[in-house]
N, C-alpha and C positions, 0 to 999 in steps of 0.2 A: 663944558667937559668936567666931571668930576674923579677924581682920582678914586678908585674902588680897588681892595687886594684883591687879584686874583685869588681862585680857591686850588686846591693843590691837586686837584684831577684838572686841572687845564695845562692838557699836556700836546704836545705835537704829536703826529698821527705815528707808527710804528715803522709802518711805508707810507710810499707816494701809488697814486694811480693814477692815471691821464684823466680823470675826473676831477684830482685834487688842484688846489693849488697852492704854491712853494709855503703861503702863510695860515693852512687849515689847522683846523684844532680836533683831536679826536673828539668823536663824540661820546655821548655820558648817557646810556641806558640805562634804562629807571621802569619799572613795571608801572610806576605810582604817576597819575598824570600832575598831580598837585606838585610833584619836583618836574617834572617832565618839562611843564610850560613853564617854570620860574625863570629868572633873567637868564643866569649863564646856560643853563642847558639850553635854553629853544635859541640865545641868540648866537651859541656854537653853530644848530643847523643855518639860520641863517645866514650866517657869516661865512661858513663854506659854500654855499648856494650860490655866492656873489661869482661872475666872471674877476679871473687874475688881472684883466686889463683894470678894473674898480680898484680891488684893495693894494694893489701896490702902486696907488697915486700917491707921492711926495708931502705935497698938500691937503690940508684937510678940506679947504675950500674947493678944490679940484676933486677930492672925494665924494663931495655933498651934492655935487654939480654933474658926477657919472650917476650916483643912483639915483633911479627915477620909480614910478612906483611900478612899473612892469616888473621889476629885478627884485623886487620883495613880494616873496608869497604871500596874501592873506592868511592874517591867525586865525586858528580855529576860535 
């Protein structure tokens, strides 16, 4: 794990949708693909993608052990 600052548009979403879950992060629209795919924007979608039963595991090892590779989209 490495500690990285957040960037100051990583913000929690405005509302909730029954799509969201309680720990999604709004996402960062970008015309440009070259920001699009860089870490924090494409692992935002990611990261909202996940089912709530994954990211609100306690443990990180209990984390590592919900996702499997069905639960991550392949990258373009």
């Amino acid at each position: 794990m490495v500690a990285i600052s957040p960037p100051s548009y990583l913000e929690g979403p405005k509302r909730m949708t029954r799509h969201m879950h309680p720990l999604s992060f709004r996402q960062v629209h970008t015309s440009a693909n070259y920001f699009k795919y860089s870490f924090f924007p494409y692992t935002i979608v990611l990261w909202n993608g996940l089912p709530a039963s994954v990211v609100q595991q306690a443990d990180l090892e209990e984390f590592k052990r919900c996702l499997s590779p069905t639960l991550l989209p392949s990258r373009p």
